[in-house]
Structure formats: structure tokens, C-alpha cells
PyMOL commands that place a pseudoatom at each C-alpha (Angstrom):
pseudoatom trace, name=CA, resn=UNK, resi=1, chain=A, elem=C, hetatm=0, pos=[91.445, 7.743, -5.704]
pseudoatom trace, name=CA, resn=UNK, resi=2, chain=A, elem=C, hetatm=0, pos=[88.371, 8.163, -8.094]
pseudoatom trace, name=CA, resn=UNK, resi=3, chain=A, elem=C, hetatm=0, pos=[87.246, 11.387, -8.453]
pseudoatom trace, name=CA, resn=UNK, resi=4, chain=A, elem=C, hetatm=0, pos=[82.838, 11.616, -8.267]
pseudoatom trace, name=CA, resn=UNK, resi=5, chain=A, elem=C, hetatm=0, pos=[82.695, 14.764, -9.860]
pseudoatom trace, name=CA, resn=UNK, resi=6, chain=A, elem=C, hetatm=0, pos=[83.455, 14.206, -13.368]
pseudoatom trace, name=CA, resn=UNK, resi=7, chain=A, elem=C, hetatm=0, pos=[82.204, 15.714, -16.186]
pseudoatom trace, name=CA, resn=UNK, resi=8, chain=A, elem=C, hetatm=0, pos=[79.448, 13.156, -16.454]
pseudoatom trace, name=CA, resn=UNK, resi=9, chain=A, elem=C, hetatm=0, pos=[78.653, 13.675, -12.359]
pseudoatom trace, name=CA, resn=UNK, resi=10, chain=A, elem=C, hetatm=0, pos=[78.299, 18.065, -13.945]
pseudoatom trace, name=CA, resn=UNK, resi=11, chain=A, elem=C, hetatm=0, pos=[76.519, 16.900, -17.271]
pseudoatom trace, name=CA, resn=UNK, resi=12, chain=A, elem=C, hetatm=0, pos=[74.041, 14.852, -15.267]
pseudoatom trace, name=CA, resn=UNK, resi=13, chain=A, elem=C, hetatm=0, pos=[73.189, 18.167, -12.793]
pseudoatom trace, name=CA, resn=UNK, resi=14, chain=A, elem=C, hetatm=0, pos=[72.915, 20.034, -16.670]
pseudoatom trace, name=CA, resn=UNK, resi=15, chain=A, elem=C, hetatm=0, pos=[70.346, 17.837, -17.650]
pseudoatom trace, name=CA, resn=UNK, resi=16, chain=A, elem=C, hetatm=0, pos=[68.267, 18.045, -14.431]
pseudoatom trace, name=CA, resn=UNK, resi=17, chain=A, elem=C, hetatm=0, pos=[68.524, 21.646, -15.360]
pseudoatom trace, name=CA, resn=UNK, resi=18, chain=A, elem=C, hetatm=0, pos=[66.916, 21.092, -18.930]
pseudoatom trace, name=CA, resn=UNK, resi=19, chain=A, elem=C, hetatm=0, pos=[64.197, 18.733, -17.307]
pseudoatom trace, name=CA, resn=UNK, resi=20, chain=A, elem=C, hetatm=0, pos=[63.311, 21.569, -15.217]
pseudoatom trace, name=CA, resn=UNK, resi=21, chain=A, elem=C, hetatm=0, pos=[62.731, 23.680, -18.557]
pseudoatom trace, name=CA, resn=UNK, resi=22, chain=A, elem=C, hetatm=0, pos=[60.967, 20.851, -20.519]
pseudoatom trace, name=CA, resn=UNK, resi=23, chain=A, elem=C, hetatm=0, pos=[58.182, 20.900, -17.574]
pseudoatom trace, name=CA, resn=UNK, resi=24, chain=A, elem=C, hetatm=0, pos=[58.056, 24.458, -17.697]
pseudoatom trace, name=CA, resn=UNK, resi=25, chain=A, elem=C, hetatm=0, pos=[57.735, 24.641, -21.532]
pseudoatom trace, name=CA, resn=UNK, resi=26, chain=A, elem=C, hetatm=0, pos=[60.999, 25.872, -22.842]
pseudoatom trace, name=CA, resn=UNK, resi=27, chain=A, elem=C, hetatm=0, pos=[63.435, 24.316, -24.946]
pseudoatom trace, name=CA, resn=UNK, resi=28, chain=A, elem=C, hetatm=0, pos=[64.741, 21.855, -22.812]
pseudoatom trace, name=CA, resn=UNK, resi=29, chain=A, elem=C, hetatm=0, pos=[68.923, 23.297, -22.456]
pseudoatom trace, name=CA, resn=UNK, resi=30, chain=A, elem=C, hetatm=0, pos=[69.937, 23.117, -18.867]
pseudoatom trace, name=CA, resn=UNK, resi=31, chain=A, elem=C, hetatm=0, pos=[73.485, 24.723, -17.850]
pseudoatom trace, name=CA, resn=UNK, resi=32, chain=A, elem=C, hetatm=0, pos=[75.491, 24.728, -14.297]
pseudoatom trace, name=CA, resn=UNK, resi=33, chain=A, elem=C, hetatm=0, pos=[79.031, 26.558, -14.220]
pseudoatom trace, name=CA, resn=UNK, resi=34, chain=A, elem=C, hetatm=0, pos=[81.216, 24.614, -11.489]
pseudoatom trace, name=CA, resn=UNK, resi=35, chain=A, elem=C, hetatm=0, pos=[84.776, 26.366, -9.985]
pseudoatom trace, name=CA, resn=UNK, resi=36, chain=A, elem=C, hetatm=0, pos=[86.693, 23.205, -7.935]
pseudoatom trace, name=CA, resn=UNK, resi=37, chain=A, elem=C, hetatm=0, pos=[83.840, 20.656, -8.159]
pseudoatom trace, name=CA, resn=UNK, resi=38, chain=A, elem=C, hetatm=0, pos=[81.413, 23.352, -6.522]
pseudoatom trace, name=CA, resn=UNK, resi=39, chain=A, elem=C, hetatm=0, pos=[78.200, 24.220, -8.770]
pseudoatom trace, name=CA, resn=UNK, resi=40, chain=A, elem=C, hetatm=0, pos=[78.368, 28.142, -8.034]
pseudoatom trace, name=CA, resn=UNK, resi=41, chain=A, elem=C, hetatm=0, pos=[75.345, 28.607, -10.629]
pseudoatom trace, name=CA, resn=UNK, resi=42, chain=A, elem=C, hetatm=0, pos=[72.633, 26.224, -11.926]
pseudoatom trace, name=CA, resn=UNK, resi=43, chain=A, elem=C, hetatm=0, pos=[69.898, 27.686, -14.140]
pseudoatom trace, name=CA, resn=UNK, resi=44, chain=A, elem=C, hetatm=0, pos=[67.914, 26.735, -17.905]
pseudoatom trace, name=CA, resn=UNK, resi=45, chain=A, elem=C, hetatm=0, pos=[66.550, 28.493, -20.887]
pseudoatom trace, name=CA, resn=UNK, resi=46, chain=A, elem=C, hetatm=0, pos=[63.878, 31.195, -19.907]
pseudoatom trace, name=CA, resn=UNK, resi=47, chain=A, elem=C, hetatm=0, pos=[63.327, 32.459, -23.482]
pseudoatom trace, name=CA, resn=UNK, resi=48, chain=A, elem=C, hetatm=0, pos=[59.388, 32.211, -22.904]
pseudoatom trace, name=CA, resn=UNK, resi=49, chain=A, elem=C, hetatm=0, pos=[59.019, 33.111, -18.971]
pseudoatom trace, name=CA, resn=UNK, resi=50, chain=A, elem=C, hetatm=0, pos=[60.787, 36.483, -19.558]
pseudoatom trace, name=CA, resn=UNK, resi=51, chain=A, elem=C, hetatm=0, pos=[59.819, 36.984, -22.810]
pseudoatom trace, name=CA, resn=UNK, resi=52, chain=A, elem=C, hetatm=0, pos=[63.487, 37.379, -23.778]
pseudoatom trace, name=CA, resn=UNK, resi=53, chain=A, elem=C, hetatm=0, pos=[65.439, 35.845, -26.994]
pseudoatom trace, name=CA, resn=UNK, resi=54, chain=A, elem=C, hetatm=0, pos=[68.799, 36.387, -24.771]
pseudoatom trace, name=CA, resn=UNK, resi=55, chain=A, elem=C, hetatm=0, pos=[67.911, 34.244, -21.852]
pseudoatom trace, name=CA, resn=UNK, resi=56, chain=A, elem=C, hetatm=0, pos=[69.663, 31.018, -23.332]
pseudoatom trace, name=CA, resn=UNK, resi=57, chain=A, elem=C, hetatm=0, pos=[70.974, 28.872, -20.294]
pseudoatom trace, name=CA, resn=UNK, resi=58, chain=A, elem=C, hetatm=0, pos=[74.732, 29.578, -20.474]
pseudoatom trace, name=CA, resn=UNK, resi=59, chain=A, elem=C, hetatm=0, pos=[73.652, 33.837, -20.373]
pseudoatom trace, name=CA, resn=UNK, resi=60, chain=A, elem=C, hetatm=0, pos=[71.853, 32.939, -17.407]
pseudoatom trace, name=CA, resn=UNK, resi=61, chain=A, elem=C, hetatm=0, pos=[74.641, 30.926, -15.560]
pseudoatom trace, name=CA, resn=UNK, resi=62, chain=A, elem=C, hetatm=0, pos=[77.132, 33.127, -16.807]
pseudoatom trace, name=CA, resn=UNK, resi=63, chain=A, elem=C, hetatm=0, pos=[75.278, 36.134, -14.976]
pseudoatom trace, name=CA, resn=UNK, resi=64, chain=A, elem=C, hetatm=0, pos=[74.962, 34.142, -11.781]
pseudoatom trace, name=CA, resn=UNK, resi=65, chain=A, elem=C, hetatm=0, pos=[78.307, 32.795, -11.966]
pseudoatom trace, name=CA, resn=UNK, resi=66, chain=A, elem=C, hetatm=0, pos=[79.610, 36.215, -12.217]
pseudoatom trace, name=CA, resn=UNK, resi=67, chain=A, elem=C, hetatm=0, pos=[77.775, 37.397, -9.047]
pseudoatom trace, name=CA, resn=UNK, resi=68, chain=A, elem=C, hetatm=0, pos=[78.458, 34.631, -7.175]
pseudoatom trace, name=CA, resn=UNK, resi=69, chain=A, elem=C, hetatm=0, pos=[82.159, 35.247, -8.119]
pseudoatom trace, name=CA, resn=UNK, resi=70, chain=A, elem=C, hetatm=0, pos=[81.685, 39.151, -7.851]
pseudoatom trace, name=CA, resn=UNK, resi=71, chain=A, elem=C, hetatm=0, pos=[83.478, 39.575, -10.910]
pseudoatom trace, name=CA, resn=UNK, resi=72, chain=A, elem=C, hetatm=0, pos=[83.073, 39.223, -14.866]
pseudoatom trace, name=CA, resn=UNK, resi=73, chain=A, elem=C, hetatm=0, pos=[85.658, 36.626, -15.611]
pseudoatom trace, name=CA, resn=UNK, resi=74, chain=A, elem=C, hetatm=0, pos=[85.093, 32.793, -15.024]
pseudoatom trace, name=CA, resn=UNK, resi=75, chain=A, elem=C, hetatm=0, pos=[88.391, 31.936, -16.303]
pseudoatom trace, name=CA, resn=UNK, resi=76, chain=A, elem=C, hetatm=0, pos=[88.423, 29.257, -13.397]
pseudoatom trace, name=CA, resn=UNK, resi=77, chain=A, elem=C, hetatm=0, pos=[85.083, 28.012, -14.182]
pseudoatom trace, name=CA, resn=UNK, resi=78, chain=A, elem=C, hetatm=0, pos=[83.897, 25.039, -16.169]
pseudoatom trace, name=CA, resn=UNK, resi=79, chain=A, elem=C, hetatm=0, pos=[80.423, 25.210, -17.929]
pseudoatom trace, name=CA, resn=UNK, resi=80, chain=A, elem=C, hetatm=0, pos=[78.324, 22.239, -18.504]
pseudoatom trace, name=CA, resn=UNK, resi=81, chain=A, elem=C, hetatm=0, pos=[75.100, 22.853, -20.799]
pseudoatom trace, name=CA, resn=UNK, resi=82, chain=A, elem=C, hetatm=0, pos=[73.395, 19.639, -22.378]
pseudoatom trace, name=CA, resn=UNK, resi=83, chain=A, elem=C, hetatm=0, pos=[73.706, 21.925, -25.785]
pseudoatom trace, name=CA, resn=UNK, resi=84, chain=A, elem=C, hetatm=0, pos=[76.576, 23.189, -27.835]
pseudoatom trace, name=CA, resn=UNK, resi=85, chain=A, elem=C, hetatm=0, pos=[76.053, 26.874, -27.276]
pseudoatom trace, name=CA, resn=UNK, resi=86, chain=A, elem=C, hetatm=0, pos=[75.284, 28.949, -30.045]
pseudoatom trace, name=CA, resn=UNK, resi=87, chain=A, elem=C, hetatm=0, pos=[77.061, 31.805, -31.490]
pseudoatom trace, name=CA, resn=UNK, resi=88, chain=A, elem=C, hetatm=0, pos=[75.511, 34.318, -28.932]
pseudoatom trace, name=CA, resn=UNK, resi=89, chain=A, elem=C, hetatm=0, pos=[76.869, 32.371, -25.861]
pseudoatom trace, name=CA, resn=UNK, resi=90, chain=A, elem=C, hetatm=0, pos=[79.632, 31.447, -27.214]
pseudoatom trace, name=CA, resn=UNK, resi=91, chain=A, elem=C, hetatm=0, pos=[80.347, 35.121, -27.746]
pseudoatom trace, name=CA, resn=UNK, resi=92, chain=A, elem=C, hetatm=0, pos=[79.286, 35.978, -24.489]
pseudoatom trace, name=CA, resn=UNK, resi=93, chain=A, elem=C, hetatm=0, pos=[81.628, 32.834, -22.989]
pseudoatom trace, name=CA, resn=UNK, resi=94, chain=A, elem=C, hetatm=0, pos=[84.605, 34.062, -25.000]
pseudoatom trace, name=CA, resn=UNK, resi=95, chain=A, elem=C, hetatm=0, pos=[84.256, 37.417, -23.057]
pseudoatom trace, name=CA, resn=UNK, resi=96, chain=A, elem=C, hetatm=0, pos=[83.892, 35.726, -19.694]
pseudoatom trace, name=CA, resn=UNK, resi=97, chain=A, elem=C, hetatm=0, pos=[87.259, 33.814, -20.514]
pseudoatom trace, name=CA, resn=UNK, resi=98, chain=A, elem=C, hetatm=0, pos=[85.492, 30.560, -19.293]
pseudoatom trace, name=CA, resn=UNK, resi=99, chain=A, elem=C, hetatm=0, pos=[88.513, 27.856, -18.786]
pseudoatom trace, name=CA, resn=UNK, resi=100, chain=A, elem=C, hetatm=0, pos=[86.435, 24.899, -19.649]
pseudoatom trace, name=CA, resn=UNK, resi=101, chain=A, elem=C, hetatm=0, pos=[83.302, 24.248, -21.947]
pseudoatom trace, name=CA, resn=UNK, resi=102, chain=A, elem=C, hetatm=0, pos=[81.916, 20.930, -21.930]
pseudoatom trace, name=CA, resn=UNK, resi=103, chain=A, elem=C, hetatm=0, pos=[78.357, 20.272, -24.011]
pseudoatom trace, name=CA, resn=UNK, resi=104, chain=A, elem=C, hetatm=0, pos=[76.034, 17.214, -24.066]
pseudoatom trace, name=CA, resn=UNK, resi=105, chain=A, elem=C, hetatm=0, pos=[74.524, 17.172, -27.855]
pseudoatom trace, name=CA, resn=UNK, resi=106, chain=A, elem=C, hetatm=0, pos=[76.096, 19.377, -30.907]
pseudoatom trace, name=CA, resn=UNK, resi=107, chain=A, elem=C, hetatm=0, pos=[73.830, 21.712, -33.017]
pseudoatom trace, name=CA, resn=UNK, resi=108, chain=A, elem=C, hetatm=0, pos=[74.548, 21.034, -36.527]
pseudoatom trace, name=CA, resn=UNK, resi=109, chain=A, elem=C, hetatm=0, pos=[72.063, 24.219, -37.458]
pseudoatom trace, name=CA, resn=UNK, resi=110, chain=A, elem=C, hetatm=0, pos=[72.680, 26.797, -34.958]
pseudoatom trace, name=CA, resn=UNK, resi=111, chain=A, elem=C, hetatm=0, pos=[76.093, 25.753, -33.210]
pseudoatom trace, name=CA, resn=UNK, resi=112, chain=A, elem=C, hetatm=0, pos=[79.102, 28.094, -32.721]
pseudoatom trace, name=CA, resn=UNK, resi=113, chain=A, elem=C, hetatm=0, pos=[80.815, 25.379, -34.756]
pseudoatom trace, name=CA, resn=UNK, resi=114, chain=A, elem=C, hetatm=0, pos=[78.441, 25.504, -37.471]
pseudoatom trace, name=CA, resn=UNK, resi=115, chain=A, elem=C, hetatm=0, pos=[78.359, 29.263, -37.413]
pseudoatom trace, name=CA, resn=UNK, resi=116, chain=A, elem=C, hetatm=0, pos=[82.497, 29.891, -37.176]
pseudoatom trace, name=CA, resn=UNK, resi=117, chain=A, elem=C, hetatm=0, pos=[82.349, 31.383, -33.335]
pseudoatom trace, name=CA, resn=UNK, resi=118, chain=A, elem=C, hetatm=0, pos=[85.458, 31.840, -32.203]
pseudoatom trace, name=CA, resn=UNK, resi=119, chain=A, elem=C, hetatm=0, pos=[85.994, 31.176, -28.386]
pseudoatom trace, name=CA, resn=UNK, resi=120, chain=A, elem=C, hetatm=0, pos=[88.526, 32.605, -25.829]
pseudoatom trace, name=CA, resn=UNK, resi=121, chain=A, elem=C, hetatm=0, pos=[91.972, 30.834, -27.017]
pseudoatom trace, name=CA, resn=UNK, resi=122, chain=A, elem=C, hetatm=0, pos=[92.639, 29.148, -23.765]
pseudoatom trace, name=CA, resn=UNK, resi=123, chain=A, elem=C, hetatm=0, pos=[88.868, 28.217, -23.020]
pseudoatom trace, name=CA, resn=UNK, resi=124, chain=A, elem=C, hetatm=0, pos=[88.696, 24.294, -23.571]
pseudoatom trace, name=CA, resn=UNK, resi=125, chain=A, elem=C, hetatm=0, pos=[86.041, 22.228, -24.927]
pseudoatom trace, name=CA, resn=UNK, resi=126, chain=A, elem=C, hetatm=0, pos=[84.611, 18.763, -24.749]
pseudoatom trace, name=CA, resn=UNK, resi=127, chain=A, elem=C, hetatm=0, pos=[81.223, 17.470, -26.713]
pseudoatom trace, name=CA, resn=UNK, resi=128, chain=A, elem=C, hetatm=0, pos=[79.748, 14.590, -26.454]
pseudoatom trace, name=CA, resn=UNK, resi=129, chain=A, elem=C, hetatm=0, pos=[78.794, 14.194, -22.632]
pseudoatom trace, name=CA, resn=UNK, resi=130, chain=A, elem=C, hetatm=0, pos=[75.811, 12.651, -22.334]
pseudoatom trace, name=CA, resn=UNK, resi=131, chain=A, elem=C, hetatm=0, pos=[74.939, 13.373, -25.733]
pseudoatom trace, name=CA, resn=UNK, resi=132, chain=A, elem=C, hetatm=0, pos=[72.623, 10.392, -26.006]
pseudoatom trace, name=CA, resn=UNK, resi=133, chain=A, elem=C, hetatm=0, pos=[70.332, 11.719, -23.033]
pseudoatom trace, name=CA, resn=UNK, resi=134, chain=A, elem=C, hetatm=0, pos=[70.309, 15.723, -24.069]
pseudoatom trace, name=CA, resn=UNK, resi=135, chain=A, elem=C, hetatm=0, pos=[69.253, 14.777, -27.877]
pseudoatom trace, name=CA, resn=UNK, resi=136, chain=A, elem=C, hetatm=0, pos=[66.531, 12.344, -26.598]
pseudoatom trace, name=CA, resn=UNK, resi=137, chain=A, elem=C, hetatm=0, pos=[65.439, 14.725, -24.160]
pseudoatom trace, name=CA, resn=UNK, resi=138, chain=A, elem=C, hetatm=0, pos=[65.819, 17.541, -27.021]
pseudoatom trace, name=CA, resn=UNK, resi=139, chain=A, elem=C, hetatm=0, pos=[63.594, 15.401, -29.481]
pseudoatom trace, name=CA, resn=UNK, resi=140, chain=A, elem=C, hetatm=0, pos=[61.125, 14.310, -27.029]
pseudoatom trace, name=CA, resn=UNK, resi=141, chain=A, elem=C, hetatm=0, pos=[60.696, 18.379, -26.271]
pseudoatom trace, name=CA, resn=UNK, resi=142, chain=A, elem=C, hetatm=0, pos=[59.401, 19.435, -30.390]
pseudoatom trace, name=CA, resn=UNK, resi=143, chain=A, elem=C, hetatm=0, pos=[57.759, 15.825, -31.175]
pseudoatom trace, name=CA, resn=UNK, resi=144, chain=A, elem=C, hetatm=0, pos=[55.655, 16.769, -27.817]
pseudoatom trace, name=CA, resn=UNK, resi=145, chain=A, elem=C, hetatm=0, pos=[55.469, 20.660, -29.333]
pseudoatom trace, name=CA, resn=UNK, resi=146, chain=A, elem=C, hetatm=0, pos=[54.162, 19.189, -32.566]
pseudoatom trace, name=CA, resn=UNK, resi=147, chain=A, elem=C, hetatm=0, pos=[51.570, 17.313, -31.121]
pseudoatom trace, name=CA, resn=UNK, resi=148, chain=A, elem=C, hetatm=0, pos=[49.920, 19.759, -29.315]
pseudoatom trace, name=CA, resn=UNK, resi=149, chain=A, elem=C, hetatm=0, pos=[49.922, 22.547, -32.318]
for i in range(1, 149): cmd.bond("trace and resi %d" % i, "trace and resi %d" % (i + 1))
show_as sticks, trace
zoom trace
């Protein structure tokens, strides 16, 4: 028997996440975490709306995953964000000993590849979901931006 909820079935739910912050004017990262193929938090970047630098998508989820779970570690939890976290979420995901990391598009500038993060030892990752869709939806996001400045 096929399972629906794949990672693509999580990525897609990511991405309606990071429409949701293209329309509102943020940089268009979406993130839901998922324990046993149940989305326990779905949320996107809020930089802008609360005027905060930390309020990436995967701090955001990793907060309301935490709540929902009443307790700091997800390390039953899979995260799906249409970006490869950077160093700050990856920090903050190596202290929430997240089991599973799986990204749509890499960043080659700000990355926690790029920058040498270090994640939780048993956390596992997978790039490359979707990739196609969260760089398009990425580019269309600062080509838009550029226009209008």
C-alpha cells in the first residue's frame, strides 16, 4: 500500500505556506513540522509583520510545534521548509533534536551548509524536494521586489 503523505504530499503544504508569505510581502519560505503524517504546526516567514529578524519560518514552527507537543524536543518530528535553513535555524533545530529535516531549494549564500552549521547528530536531512517550485517561487518573489523599487 502507497503511502499519500510523502515528503512531496509535506513539501507541497510548505510551499502553500511560502505562497501565503509572497502575498503578504515576505520572503516567500513556508515551513510545516509533521509527527506521524499529522501537520502539528504550519506557519511562514514574518520578518516584516513583527518587525523581527528571528521570525524565519522553521523558528516559528518550531515554537508551535513545541506547544502543540508541550515540550521543547521534536525529536519525533519531521520539518518541511521550501528553504535550506540557515545557520540560525539550524541552530535552533539542532537544539530541538528534530528527527527529520527535509528542504525544497539549497542556499548557496546563507545555508547552514554554506556556513558549516552543525545539526543534531541523529537529525536527518533530505534537499531537493520540490526544489524546482520553491526557487521559482523564490525568484519570482525579488524580480517582483525589484520592480517595484
Amino acid at each position: 500500500m502507497i503511502n499519500p503523505f510523502d515528503d512531496t504530499y509535506f513539501m507541497r503544504k510548505a510551499l502553500q505556506e511560502a505562497e501565503a508569505a509572497f502575498e503578504k510581502g515576505e520572503i516567500p519560505v513556508g515551513a510545516v513540522i509533521v509527527v506521524e503524517d499529522r501537520i502539528i504546526a504550519r506557519t511562514h516567514n514574518l520578518t516584516e509583520l513583527l518587525n523581527d529578524v528571528t521570525a524565519h519560518a522553521e523558528m516559528q514552527a518550531i515554537t508551535s510545534a513545541a506547544n502543540f507537543l508541550g515540550g521543547k524536543y521534536l525529536n519525533k518530528c519531521s520539518l518541511y521548509v521550501t528553504l535550506e535553513p540557515c545557520q540560525m535555524c539550524a541552530g535552533a533545530l539542532y537544539w530541538s533534536q528534530i528527527s527529520k529535516i527535509v528542504y525544497g531549494t539549497s542556499d548557496d549564500q546563507r545555508g547552514f551548509k554554506t556556513m558549516g552549521t552543525q545539526l543534531h547528530p541523529k537529525t536527518e536531512v533530505i534537499g531537493g524536494i520540490l526544489a524546482k517550485e520553491a526557487s521559482a517561487l523564490m525568484k519570482r518573489f525579488f524580480i517582483e521586489k525589484r520592480n517595484l523599487n
